[in-house]
TORTORVEX-585080 format. One record per residue: residue in three letters; x, y, z of N, C-alpha, C in turn. Coordinates in pm, whole numbers, padded with zeros to 5 digits, always signed. Each point is the difference from the previous one (the first is absolute). Layout:
N
ALAXYZXYZXYZ ...
// end
This chain:
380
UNK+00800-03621+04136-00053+00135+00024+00114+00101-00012 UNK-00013+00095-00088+00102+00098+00003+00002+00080+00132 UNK+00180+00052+00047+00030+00076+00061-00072+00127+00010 UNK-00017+00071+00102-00011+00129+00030+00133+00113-00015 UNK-00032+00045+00002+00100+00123-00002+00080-00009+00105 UNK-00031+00026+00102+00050-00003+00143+00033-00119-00001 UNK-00067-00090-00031+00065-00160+00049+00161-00040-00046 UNK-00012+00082-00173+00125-00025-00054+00150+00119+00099 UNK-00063+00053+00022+00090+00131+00111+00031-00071+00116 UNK-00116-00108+00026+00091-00084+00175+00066-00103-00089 UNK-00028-00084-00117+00108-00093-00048+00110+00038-00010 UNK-00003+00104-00078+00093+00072-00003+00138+00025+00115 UNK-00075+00054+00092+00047+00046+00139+00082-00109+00050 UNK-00092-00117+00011+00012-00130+00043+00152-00047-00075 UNK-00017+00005-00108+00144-00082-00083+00094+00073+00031 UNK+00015+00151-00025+00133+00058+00089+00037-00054+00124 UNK-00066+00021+00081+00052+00005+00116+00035-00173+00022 UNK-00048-00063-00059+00036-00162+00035+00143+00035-00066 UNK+00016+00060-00126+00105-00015-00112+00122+00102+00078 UNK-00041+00038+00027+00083+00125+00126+00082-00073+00117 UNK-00059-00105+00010+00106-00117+00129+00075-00023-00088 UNK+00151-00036+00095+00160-00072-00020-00027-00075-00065 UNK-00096-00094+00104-00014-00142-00057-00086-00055-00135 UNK-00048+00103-00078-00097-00019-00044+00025-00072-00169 UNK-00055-00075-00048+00030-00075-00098-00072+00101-00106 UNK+00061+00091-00068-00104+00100-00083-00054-00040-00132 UNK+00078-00090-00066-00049-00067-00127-00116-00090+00047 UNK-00032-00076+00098-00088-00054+00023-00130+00044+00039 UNK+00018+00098+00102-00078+00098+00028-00087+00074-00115 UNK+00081+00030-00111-00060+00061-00126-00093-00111-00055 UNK+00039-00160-00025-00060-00120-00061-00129+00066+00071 UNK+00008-00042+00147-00129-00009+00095-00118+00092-00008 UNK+00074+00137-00043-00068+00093-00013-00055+00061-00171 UNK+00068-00114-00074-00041+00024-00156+00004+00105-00065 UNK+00148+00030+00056+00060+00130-00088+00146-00021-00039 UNK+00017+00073-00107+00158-00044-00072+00095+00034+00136 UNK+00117-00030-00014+00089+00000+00105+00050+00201-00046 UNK+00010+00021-00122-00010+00136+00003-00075+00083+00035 UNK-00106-00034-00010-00128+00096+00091-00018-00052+00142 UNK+00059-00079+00054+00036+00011+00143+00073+00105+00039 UNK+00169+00002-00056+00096+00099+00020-00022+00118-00060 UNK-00133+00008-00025-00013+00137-00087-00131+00058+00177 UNK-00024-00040+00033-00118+00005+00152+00098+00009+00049 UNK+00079-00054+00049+00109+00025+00073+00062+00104+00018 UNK+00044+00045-00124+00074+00184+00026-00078+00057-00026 UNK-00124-00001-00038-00111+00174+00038-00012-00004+00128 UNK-00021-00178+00072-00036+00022+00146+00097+00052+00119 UNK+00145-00032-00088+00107+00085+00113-00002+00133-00091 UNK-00033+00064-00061+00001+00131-00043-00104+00097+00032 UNK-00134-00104+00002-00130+00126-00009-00045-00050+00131 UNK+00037-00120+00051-00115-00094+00130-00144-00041-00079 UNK-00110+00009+00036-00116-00101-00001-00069+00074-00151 UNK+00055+00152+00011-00076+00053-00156+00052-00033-00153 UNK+00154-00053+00024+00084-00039-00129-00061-00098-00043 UNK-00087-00124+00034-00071-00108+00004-00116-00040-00101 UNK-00054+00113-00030-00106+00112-00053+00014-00048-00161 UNK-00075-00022-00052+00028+00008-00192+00026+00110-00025 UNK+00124-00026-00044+00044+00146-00117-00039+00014-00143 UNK+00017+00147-00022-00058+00055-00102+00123-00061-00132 UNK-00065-00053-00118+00093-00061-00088+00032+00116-00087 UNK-00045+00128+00043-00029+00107-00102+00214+00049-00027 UNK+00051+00022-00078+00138-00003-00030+00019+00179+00119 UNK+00084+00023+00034+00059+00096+00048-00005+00152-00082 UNK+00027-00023-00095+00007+00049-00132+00002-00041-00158 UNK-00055+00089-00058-00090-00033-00108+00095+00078-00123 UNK+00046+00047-00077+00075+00007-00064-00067+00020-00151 UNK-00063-00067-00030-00055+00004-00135-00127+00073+00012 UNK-00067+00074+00154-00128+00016-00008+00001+00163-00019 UNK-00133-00001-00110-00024+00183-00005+00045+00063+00084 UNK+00013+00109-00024+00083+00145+00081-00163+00044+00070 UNK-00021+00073+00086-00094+00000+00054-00017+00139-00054 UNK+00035+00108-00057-00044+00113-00028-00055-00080-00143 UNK+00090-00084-00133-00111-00027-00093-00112-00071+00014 UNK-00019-00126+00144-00091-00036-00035-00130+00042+00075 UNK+00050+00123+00079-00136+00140+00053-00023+00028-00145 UNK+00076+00058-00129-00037+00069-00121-00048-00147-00066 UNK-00073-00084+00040-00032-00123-00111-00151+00033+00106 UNK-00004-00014+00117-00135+00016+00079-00054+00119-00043 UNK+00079+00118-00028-00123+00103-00027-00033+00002-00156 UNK+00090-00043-00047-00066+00011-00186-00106-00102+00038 UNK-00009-00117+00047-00069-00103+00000-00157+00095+00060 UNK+00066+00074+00144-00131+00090+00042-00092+00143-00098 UNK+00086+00025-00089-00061+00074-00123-00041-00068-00093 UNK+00061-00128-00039-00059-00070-00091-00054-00132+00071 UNK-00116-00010+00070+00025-00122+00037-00051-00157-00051 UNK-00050+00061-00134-00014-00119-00140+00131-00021-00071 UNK+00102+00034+00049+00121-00026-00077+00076-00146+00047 UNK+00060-00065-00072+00066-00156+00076+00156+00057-00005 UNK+00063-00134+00018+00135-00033-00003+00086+00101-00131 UNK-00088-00079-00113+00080+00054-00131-00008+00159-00045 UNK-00119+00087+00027-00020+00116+00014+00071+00135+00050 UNK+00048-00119+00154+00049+00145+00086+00163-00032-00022 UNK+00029-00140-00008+00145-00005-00081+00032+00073-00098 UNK-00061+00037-00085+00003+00070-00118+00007+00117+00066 UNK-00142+00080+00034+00028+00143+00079+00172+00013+00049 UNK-00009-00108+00088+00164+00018+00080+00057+00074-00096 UNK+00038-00082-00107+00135+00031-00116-00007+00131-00063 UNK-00181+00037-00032-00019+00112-00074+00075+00121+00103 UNK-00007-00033+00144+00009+00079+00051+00175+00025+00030 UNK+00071-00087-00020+00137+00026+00014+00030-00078+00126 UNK-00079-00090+00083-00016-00057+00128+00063-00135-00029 UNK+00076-00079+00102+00082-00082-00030-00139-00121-00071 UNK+00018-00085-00099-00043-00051-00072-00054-00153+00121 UNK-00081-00035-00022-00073-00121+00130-00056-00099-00106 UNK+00007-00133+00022-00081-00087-00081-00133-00005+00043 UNK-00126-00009-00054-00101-00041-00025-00054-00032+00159 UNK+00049-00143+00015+00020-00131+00051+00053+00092+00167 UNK+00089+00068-00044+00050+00072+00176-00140+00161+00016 UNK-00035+00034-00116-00100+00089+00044-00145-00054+00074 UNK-00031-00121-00081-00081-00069+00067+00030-00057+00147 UNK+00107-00023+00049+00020-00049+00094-00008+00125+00105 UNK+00047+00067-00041-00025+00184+00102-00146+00019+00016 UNK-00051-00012-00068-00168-00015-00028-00062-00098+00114 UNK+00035-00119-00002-00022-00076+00082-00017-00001+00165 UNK+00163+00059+00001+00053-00018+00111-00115+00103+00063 UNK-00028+00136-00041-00098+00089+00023-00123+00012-00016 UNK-00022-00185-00011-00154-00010-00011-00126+00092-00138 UNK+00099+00037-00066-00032+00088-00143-00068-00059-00104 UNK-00010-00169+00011-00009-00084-00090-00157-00022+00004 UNK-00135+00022-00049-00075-00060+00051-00092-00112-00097 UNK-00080-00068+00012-00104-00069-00138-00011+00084-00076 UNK-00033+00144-00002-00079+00066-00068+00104+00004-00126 UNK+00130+00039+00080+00149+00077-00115-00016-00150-00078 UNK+00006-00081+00046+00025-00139-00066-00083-00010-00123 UNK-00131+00015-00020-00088+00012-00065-00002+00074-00079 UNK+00035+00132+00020+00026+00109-00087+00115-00024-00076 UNK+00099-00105+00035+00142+00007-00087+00005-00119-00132 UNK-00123-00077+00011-00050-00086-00108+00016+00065-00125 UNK+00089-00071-00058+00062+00040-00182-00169-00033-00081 UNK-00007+00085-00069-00069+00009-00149+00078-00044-00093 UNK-00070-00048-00108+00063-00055-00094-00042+00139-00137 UNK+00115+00067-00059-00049+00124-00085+00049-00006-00144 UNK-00039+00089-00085+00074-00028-00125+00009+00147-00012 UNK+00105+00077-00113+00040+00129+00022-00030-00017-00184 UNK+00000+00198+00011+00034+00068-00129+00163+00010-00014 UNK+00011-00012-00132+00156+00060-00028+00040+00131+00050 UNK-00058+00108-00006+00072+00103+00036-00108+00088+00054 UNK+00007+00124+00054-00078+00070+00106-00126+00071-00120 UNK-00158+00024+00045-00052+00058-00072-00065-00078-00101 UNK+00047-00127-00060-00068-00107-00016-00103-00048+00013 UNK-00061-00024+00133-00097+00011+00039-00031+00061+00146 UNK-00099+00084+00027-00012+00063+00164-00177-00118+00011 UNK+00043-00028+00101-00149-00064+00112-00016+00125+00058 UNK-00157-00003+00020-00119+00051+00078-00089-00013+00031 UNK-00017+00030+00150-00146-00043+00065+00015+00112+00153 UNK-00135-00029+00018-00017+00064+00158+00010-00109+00130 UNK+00052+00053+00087+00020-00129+00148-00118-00003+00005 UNK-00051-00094+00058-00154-00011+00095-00026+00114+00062 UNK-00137+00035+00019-00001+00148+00078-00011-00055+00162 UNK+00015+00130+00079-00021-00041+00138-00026+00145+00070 UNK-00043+00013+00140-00074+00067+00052+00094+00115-00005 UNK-00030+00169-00048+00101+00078+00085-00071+00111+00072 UNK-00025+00055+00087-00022+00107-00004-00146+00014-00020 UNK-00103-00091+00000-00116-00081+00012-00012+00068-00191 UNK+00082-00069-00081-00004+00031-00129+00055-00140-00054 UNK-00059-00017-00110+00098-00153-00078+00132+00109-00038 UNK+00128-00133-00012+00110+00051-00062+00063-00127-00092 UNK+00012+00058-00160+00029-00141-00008+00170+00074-00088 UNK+00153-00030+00031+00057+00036-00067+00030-00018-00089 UNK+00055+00029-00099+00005+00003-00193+00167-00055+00012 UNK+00031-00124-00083+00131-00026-00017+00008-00007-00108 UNK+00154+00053-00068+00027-00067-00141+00189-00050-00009 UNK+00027-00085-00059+00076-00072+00085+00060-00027-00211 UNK+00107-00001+00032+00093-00015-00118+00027-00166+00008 UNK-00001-00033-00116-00015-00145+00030+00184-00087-00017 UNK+00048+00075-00077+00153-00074-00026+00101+00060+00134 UNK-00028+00115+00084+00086+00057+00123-00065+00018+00094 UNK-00166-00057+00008-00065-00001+00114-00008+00193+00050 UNK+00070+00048-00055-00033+00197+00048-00106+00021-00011 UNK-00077+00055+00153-00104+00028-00030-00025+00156-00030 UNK-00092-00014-00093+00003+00152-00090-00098+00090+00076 UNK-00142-00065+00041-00071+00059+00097-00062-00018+00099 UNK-00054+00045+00152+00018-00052+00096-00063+00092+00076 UNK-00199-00005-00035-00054+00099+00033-00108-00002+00066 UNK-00039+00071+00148-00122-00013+00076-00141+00049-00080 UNK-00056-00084-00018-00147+00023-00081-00142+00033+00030 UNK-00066+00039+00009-00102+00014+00098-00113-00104-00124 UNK-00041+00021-00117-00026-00047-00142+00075-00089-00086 UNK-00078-00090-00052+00053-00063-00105-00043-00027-00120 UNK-00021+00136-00035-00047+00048-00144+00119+00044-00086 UNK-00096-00008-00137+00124+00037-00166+00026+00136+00054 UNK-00085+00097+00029+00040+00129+00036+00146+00012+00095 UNK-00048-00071+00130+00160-00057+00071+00107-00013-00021 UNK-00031-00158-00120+00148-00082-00021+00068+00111-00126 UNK-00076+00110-00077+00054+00039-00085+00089+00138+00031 UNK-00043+00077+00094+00032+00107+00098+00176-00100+00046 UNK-00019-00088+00127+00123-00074-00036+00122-00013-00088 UNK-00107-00080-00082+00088-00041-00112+00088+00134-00097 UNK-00092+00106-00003+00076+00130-00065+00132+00022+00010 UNK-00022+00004+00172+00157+00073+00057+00089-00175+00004 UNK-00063-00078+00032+00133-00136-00096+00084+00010-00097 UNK-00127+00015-00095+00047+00048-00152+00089+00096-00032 UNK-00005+00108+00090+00027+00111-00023+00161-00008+00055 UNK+00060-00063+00100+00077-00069+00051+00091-00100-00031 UNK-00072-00116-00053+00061-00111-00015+00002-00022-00157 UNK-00081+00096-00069+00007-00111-00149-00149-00057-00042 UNK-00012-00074-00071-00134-00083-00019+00077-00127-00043 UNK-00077-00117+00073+00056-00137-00032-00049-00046-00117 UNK+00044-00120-00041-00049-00039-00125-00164-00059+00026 UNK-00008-00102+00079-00123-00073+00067+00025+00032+00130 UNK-00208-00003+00079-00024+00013+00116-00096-00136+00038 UNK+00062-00050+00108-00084-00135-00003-00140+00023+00134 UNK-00088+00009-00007-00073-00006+00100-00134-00125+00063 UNK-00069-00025+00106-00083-00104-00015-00116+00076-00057 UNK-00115-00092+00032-00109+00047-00107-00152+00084+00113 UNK+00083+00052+00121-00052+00089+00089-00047+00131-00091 UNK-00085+00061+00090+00000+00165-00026+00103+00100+00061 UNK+00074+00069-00092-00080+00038-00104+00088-00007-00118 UNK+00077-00175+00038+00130-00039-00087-00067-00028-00146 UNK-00141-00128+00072-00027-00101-00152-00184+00001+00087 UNK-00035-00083-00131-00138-00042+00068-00055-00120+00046 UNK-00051+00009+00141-00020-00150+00023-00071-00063-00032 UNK-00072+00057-00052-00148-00092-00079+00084-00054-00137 UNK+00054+00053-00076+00090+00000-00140+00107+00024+00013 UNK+00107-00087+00060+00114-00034+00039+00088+00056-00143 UNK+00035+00088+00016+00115+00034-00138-00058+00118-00054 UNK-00089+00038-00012-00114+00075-00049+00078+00156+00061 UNK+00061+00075-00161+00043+00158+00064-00088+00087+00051 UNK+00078+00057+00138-00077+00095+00033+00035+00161-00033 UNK-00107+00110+00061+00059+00125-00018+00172+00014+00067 UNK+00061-00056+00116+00110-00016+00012+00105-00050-00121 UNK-00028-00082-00045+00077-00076-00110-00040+00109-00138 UNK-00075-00015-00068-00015+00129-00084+00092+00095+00001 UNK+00017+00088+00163+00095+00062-00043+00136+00000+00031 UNK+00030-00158+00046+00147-00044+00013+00046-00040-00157 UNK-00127-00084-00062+00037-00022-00163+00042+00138-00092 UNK-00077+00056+00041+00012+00134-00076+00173+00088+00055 UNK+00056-00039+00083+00108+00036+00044+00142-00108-00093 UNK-00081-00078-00078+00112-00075+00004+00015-00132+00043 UNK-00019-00062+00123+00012-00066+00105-00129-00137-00040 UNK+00123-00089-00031-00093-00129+00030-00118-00086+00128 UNK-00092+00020-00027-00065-00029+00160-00011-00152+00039 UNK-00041-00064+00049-00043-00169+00028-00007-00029+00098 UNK-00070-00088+00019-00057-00011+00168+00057-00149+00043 UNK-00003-00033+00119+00018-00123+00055-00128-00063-00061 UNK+00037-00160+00005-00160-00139+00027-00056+00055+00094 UNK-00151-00004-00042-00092-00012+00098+00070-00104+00156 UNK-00006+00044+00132+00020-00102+00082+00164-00040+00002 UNK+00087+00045-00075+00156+00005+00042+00037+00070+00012 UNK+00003+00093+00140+00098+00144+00010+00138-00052-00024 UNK+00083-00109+00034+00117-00028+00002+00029+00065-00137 UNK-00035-00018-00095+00002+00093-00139+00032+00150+00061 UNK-00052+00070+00030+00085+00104+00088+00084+00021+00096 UNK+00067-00151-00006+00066-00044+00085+00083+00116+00118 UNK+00098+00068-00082+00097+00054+00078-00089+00163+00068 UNK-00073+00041-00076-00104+00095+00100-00084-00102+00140 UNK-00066-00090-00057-00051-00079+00117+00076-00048+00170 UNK+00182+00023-00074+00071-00028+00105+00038+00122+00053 UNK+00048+00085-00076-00018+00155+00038-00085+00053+00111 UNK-00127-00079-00029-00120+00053+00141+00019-00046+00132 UNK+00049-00176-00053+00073-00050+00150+00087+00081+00087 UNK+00090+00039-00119+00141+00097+00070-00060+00096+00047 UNK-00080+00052-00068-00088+00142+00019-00077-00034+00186 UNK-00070-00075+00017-00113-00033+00104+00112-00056+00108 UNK+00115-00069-00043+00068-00050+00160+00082+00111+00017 UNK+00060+00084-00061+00135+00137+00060-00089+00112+00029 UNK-00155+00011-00097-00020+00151+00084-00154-00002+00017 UNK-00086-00096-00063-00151+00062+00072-00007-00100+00098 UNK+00040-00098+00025-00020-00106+00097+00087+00093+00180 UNK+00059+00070-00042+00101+00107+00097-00102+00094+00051 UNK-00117+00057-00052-00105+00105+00032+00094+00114+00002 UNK-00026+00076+00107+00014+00163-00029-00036+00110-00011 UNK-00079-00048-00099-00081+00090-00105-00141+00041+00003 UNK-00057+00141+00046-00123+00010+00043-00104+00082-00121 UNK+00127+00023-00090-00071+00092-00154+00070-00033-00120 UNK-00049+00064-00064+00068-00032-00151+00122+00043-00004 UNK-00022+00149+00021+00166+00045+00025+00117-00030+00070 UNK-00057-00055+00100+00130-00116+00085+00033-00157-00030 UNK-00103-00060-00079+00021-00077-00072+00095+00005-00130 UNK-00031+00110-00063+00061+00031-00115+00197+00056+00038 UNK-00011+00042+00127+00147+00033-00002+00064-00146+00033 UNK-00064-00079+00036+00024-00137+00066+00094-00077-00151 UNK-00175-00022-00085+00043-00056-00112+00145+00092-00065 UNK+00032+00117-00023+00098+00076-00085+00069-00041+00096 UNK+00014-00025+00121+00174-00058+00051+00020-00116-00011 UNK-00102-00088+00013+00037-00156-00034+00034+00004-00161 UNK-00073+00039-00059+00014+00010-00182+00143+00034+00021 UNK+00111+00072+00020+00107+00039+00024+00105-00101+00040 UNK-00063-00024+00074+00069-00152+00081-00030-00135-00080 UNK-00098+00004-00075-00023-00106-00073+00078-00009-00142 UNK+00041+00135-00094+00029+00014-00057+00176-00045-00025 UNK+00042+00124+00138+00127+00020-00020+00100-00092+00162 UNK-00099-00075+00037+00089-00014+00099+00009-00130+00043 UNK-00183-00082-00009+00017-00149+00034+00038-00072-00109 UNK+00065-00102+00073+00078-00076-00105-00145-00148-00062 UNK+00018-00018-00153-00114-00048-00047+00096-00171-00069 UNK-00045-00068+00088+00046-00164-00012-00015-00061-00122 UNK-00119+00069-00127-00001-00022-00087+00080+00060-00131 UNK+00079+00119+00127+00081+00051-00124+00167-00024+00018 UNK+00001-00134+00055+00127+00002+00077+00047+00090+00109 UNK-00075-00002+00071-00023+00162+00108+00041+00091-00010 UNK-00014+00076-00142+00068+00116+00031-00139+00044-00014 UNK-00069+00166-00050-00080+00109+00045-00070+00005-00126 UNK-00117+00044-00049-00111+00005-00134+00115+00150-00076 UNK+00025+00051+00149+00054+00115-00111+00082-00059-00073 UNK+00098-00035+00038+00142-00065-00060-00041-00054-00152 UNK-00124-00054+00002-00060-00030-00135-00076+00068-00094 UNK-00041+00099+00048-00091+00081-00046+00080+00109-00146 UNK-00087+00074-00074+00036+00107-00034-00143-00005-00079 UNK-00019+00178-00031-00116+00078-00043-00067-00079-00140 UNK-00077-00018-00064+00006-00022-00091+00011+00146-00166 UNK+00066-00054-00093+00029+00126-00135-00141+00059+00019 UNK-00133-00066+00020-00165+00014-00110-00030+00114+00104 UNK-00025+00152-00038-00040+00075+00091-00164+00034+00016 UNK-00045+00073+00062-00141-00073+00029-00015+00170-00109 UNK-00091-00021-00111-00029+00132-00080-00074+00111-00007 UNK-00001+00072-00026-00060+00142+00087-00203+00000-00076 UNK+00023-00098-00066-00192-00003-00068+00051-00180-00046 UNK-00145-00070+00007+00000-00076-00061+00001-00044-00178 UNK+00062-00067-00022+00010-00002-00189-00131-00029-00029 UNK-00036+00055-00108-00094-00107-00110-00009-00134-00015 UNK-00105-00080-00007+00008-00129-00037+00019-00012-00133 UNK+00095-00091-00022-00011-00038-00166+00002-00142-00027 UNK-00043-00002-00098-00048-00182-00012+00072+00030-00219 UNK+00020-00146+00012+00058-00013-00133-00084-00009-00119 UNK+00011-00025-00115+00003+00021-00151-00120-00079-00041 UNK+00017-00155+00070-00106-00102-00040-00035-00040+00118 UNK+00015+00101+00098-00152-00050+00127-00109+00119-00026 UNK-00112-00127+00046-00151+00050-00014-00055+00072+00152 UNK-00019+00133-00063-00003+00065+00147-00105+00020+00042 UNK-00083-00034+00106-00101+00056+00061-00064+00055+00105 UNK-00090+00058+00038+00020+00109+00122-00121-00105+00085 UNK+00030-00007+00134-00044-00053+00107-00092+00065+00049 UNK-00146-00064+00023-00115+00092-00009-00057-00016+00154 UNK-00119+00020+00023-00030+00009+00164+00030-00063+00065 UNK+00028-00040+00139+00001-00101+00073+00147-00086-00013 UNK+00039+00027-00095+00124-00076-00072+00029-00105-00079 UNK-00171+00029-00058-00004-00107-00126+00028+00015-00120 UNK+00004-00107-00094+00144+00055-00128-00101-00089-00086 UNK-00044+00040-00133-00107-00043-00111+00106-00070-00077 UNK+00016-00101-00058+00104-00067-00084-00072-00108-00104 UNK-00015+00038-00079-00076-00111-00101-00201-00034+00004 UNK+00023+00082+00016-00188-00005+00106+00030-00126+00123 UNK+00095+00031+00099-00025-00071+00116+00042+00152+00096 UNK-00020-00029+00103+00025+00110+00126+00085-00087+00128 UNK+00101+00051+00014+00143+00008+00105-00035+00011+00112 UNK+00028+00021+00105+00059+00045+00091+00130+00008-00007 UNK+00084+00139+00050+00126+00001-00036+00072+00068+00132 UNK-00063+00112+00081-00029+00081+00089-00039+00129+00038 UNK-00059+00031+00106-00084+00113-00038+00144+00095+00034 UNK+00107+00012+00073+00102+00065-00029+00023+00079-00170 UNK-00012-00110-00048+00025+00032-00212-00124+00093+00001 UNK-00141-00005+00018-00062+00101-00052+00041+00158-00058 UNK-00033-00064-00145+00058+00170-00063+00133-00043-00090 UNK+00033-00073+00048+00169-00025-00045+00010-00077-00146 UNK+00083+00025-00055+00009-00101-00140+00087-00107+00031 UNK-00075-00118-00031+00129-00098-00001-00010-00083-00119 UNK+00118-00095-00048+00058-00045-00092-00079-00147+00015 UNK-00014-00039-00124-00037-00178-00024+00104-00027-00111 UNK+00074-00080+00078+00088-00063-00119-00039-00157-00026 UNK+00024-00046-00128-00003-00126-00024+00110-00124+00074 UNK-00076-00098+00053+00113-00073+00063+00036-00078-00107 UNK+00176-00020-00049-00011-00073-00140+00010-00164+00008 UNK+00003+00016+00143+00036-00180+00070-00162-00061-00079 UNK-00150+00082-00002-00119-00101+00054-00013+00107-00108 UNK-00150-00083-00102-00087+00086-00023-00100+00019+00089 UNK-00085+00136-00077-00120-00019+00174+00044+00135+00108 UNK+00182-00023+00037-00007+00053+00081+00084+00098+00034 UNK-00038+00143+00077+00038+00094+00018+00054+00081+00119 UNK+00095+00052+00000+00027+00054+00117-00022+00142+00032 UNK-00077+00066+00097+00013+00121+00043+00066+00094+00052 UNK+00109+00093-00046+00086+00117+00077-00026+00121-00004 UNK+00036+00047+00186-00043+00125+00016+00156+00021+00004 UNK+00050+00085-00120+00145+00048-00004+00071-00150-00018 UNK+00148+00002+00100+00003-00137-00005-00034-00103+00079 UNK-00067+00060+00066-00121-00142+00119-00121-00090-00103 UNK+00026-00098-00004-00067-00103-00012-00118+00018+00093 UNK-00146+00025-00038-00106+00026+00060-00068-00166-00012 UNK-00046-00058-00123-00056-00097-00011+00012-00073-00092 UNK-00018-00138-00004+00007-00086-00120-00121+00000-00034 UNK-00050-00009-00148-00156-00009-00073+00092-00157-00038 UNK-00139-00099+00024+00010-00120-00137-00149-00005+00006 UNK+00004+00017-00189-00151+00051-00046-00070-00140+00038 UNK+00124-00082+00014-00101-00146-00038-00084-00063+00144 UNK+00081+00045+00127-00095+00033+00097-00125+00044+00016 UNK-00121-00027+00009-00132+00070+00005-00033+00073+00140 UNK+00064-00088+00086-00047+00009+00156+00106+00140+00031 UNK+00110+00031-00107+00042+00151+00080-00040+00091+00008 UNK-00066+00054-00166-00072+00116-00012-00090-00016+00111 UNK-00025+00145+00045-00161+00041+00118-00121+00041-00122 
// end
């Protein structure tokens, strides 16, 4: 049966004072009592130094600590941690340095974290690596989509992201009340107007990106991103990970500032988002970019957004034809579907020279549809 507490305090007691006689045989005394002959003489002088309290287990904790944080940096590791408190180890190390603050490993920020109970399942969960693939250089390609909406102000809000895919900068970062072409294009203006126009925009096949009934299928949105220039394409049906680095964006987005509340309107929401966007941009450090900042990677793109849209022009030996109600397209005496977006519009049939039979459809340079005549079941 194990000792008590107290019980070990009268053994204790007990072996001094036997070990405390003239006569007393002290190496044996220690056998009897099943302790090294040094931790006898070690009871011994707390008990002529302290009496019955020296007896007591001591603290193994060192006197002094020497290698441990300065206590003013690791208060400045608790409050970045308390402004950011989705940030880990590798994050606020980084901050440190950006900031001119003596430089901390990872490994010792986490441990400050700890010690302050800072650490919880949730951060753990949230710090799970994605696996990503990048553009070569900025402008390349921008992702877009809207977060999930949620209650504000007894109004849906769903915000509008667009997210640079090779520096992660996010370009826009906007409280929505709608998620209409009228919306995303209002947006998108002052982007444009700002940043450039990217080459491709990747989106899923939501409204009022793509169509879900006809997964790929352009809409009035796309129309007039094609007409800008701008390659469009959507994720697979059923794999957002294809929008990968926006999809993680929303994470970042939902654990640093709507999961925080606050916010009782649009307009206090919206100053919310423009300071995190700020902080997201230019200040947290991004693990996928070797932690340094989206800005650090970023720059505008040359393509400026143009004051009227161009003319469509289609080439020499494509067969052009204009897209009639509904968004059906007459081709050989069969009838298309192509989209009712195209209504009105001319688009191109070129010969595919791979197949006879078969043809491809472009609105500008978007690929609308493949014809193979030899199909029966396509024509409607």
């Amino acid at each position: 049966m194990p000792w008590k507490p107290q019980d070990i305090m009268s053994i204790r007691e007990e072996f001094v004072v036997l070990a405390s006689r003239a006569e007393a045989n002290r190496r044996e005394l220690c056998r009897r009592f099943g302790i090294s002959p040094q931790t006898g003489y070690t009871w011994l002088e707390r008990y002529t130094a302290l009496g019955r309290e020296g007896l007591a287990d001591q603290s193994r904790r060192p006197l002094t600590s020497p290698a441990r944080t300065q206590a003013t940096l690791e208060q400045t590791v608790v409050e970045l941690r308390g402004v950011h408190p989705a940030w880990g180890g590798r994050k606020i190390s980084r901050r440190l340095k950006d900031l001119g603050q003596t430089v901390l490993a990872p490994s010792t920020v986490n441990s400050i974290l700890n010690r302050h109970g800072l650490i919880t399942d949730q951060a753990r969960e949230l710090s799970a690596p994605w696996t990503r693939f990048e553009r070569d250089s900025p402008n390349a390609l921008w992702q877009g989509d809207f977060k999930g909406y949620f209650n504000l102000a007894q109004q849906r809000c769903s915000p509008l992201t667009l997210l640079d895919d090779h520096s992660r900068f996010n370009l826009a970062l906007e409280a929505c009340s709608e998620i209409t072409t009228a919306t995303v294009q209002e947006k998108m203006r002052r982007v444009f107007a700002r940043y450039g126009l990217p080459l491709q925009m990747n989106f899923d096949n939501g409204t009022p990106w793509g169509s879900p009934k006809q997964p790929g299928q352009i809409t009035e949105l796309g129309v007039w991103l094609v007409r800008l220039g701008i390659r469009v394409t959507h994720s697979r049906p059923y794999h957002p990970q294809t929008n990968g680095k926006d999809e993680r964006f929303h994470r970042t987005l939902k654990a640093e500032v709507l999961n925080r509340g606050g916010f009782d309107s649009f307009a206090a929401l919206q100053v919310k988002l423009d300071c995190w966007r700020e902080i997201y941009n230019h200040q947290r450090p991004h693990e996928a970019l070797q932690m340094a900042t989206p800005m650090t990677r970023y720059q505008p793109s040359p393509r400026s957004l143009p004051a009227k849209l161009a003319p469509i022009e289609y080439g020499p030996n494509d067969a052009i034809h204009r897209v009639g109600w509904a968004g059906e397209l007459r081709f050989r005496g069969r009838k298309y579907k192509v989209s009712s977006a195209l209504m009105n519009y001319d688009v191109a049939i070129r010969v595919c020279p791979e197949t006879d039979g078969v043809f491809d459809v472009f609105f500008a340079h978007h690929r609308c549809l493949r014809i193979d005549l030899r199909d029966t079941a396509q024509s409607q």
